[in-house]
Residue, then its C-alpha position, 0 to 999 in steps of 0.5 A: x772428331x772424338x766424342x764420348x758418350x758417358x750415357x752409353x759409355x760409347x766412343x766415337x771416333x768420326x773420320x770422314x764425312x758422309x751418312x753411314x751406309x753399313x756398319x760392321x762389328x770387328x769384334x763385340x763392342x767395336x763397330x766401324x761405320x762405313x759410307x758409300x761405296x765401303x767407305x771407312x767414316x768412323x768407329x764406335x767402341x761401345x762399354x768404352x771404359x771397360x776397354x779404354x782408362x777413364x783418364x785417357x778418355x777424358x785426355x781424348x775428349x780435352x784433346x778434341x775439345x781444345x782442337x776445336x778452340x773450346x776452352x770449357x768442356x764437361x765429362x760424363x762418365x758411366x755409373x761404375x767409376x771408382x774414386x781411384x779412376x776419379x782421381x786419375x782423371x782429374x790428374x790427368x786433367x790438370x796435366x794437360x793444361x785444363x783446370x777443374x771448375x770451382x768447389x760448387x760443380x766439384x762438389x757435385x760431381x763427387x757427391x754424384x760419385x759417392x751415391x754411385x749416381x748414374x753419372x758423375x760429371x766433371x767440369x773443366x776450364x782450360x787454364x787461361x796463359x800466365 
């Protein structure tokens, strides 16, 4: 399971099943999350955006979301966006077969970016089969 947290600007990558036991940090930022007998579950990189484009984020969490079946999702990204990363983004998006929501949400979303909100959201559908 991928997630991203836009509170934390945090991606999870969850691989196995189980509680963490131990963690370890490979580098600052990157800690791997380790079960019993040092099992690898899962890893977080933490300030995921400063090291990951916020487009391919977004692709990681629509990827996972459409894995799962969803056909909505919502993306939250961390304060320091800027309307080039915004608009890579929702081009990316579109690319992937997802569709962002109608003018109301969009609106908001921008509106949130512009004022330099502690967050900008973004909601998507996945495109419905022609």
């Amino acid at each position: 399971m991928i997630r991203y947290d836009g509170r934390a600007d945090a991606l999870h990558i969850h691989l196995g099943d189980g509680a963490v036991q131990s963690q370890r940090e490979l580098r600052p930022g990157v800690i791997l999350h380790l079960g019993a007998h040092e099992k690898f579950l899962g890893l977080e990189i933490r300030e995921a955006s400063r090291h990951i484009a916020l487009k391919d984020l977004g692709r990681l969490v629509l990827g996972e979301c459409a894995y799962r079946g969803a056909c909505k999702a919502v993306l939250e990204f961390p304060k320091a966006v800027n309307r080039a990363d915004y608009e890579q983004l929702i081009a990316a998006t579109q690319a992937d077969g997802w569709e962002v929501a109608p003018a109301r949400r969009r609106v908001q979303a921008e509106a949130a970016l512009a004022a330099s909100a502690p967050k900008a959201l973004l909601f998507v559908r996945r495109k419905q089969p022609a």
